[in-house]
C-alpha positions in Angstrom: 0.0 0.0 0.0 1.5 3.3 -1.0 1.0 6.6 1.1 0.1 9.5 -0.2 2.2 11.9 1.2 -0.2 14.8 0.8 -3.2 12.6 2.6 -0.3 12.0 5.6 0.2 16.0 5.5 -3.6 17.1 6.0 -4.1 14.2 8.4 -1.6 15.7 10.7 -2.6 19.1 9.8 -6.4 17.7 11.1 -4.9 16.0 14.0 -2.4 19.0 15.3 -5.6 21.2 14.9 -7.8 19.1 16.8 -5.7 19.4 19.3 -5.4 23.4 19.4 -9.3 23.3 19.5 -9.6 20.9 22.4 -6.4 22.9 24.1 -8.7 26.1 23.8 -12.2 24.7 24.8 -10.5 23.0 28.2 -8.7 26.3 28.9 -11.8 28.5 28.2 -13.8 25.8 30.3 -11.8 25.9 33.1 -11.3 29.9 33.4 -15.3 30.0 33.1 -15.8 26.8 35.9 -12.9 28.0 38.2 -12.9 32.1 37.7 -16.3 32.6 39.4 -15.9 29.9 42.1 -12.4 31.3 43.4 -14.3 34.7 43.7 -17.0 33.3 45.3 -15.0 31.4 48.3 -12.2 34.3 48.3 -15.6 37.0 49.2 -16.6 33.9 51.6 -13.3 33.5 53.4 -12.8 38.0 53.2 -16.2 38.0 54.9 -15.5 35.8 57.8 -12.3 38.1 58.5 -15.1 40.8 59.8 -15.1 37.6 62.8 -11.5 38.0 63.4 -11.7 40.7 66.2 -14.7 39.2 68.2 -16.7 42.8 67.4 -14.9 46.0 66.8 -11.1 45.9 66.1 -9.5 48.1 68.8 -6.6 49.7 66.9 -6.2 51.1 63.5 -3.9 48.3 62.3 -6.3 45.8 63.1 -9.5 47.4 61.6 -7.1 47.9 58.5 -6.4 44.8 58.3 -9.5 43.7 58.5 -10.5 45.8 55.8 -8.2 44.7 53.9 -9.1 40.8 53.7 -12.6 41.7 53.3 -11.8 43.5 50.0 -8.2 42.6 48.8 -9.1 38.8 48.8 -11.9 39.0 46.2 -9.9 42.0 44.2 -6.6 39.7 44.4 -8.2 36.7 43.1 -9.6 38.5 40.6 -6.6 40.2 39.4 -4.7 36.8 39.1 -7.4 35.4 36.9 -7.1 38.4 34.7 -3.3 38.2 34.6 -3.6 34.6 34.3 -6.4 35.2 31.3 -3.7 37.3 29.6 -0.9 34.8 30.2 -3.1 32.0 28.5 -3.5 34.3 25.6 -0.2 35.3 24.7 1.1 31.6 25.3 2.0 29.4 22.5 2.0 25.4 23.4 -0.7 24.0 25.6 -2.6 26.5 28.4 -4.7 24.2 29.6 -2.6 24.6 33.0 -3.2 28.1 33.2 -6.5 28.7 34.9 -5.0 25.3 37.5 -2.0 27.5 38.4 -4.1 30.2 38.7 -6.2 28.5 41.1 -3.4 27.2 43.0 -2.0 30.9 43.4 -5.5 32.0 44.0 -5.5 29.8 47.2 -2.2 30.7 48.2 -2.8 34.2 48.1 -6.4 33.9 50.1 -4.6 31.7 52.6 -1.5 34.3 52.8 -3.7 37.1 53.0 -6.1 35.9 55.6 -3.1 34.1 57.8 -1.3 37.8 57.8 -4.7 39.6 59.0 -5.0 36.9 61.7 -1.2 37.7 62.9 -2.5 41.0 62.7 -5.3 41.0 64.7 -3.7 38.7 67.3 -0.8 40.9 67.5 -2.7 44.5 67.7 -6.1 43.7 68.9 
């Protein structure tokens, strides 16, 4: 049996293509799946800061930092989606991994943030 070698050329052209499309659909799927649930626990977690002081925080660096987790974790998860978002678009190769590295920095980020404002708190009443 004899190949064509133009038939072996658009098969690999229809392969490698295949595989860009499914590349973009599972990154695209996974930023609109993972995007909106990291905001939504990040503005759970920020709220439950507001607990930290058991009522009014006593000094300023408390209260700021109070303030702080209740709007820098949502904002900071958002802004790593975005920068992850623009990552994934200027990458060539697979990006699937992008929106799961994002997540991962998104938790470690929420768990940094809210970890200093309970040092804070602690520390300043």
């Amino acid at each position: 049996m004899k190949i064509n070698p133009l038939s072996a050329a658009c098969a690999l052209c229809v392969v490698a293509l295949g595989a860009f499309v499914a590349d973009a659909f599972t990154t695209v799927a996974l930023f609109v799946v993972l995007t909106p649930l990291a905001l939504v626990v990040a503005g759970y977690f920020g709220m439950h800061a507001l607990m930290l002081g058991d009522g009014e925080p006593r000094s300023t660096v408390s209260r700021a930092a109070v303030y702080t987790a209740v709007l820098g974790t949502p904002l900071g998860t958002l802004a790593i989606n975005i920068g992850a978002m623009f990552l994934a678009h200027a990458m060539t190769g697979p990006t699937f991994w992008v929106p799961l590295a994002a997540a991962a920095a998104n938790v470690a980020f929420v768990v940094g943030i809210l970890t200093l404002v309970g040092v804070l708190v602690e520390e300043f009443g």
